[in-house]
C-alpha positions as CSV (number, residue, x, y, z in Angstrom):
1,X,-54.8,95.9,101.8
2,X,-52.7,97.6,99.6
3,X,-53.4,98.6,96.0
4,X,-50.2,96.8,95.2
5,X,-51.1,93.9,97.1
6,X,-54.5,93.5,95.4
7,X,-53.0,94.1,91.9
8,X,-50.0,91.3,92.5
9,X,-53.2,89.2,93.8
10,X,-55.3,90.1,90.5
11,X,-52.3,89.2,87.8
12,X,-51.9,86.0,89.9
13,X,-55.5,84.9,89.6
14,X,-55.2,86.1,85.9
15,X,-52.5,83.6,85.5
16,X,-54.4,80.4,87.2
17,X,-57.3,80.9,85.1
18,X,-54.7,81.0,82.0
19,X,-53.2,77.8,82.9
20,X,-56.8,76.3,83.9
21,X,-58.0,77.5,80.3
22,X,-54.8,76.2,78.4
23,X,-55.4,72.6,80.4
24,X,-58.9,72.3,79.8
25,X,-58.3,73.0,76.1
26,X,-55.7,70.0,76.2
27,X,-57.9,67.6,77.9
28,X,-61.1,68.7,75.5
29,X,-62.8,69.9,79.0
30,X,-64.6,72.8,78.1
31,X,-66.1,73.7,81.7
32,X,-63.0,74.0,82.6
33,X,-61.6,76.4,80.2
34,X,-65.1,78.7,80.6
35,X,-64.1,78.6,84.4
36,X,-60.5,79.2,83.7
37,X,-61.5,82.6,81.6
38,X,-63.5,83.9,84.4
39,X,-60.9,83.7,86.6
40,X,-58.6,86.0,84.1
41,X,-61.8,87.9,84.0
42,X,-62.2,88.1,87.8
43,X,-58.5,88.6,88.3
44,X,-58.5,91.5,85.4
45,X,-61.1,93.1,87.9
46,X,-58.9,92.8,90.6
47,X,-56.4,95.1,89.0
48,X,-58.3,97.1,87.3
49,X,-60.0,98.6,90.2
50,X,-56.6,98.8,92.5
51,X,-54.9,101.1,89.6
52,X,-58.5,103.1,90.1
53,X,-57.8,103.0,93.8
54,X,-54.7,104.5,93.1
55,X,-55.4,106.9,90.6
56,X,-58.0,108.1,93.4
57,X,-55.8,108.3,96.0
58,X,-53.9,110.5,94.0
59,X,-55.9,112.8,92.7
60,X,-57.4,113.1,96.2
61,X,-53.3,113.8,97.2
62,X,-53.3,116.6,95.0
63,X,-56.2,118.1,95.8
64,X,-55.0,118.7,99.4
């Protein structure tokens, strides 16, 4: 997949476990908003390491 692809996915998790944090705050469910943060924590990952992925590819570009 590409490194765009994977980023698009990661902001779109980010922003589901936004809106799952910002409802469980409403309702007073606090599971939800710890599960809604790991999502933006999981989704942050997701981005993070497709920007690395394309800082590698390149460097590794320039190198040839």
């Amino acid at each position: 997949m590409s490194e765009s692809k994977d980023k698009a996915k990661g902001k779109a998790q980010e922003m589901k476990g936004k809106a799952q944090e910002q409802i469980g705050e409403t309702v007073g469910d606090r599971r939800m908003q710890a599960e809604g943060r790991g999502e933006q924590v999981a989704g942050k990952a997701k981005v993070t390491a497709a920007e690395a992925m394309r800082r590698m590819k390149k460097h590794g570009d320039d190198m040839e």
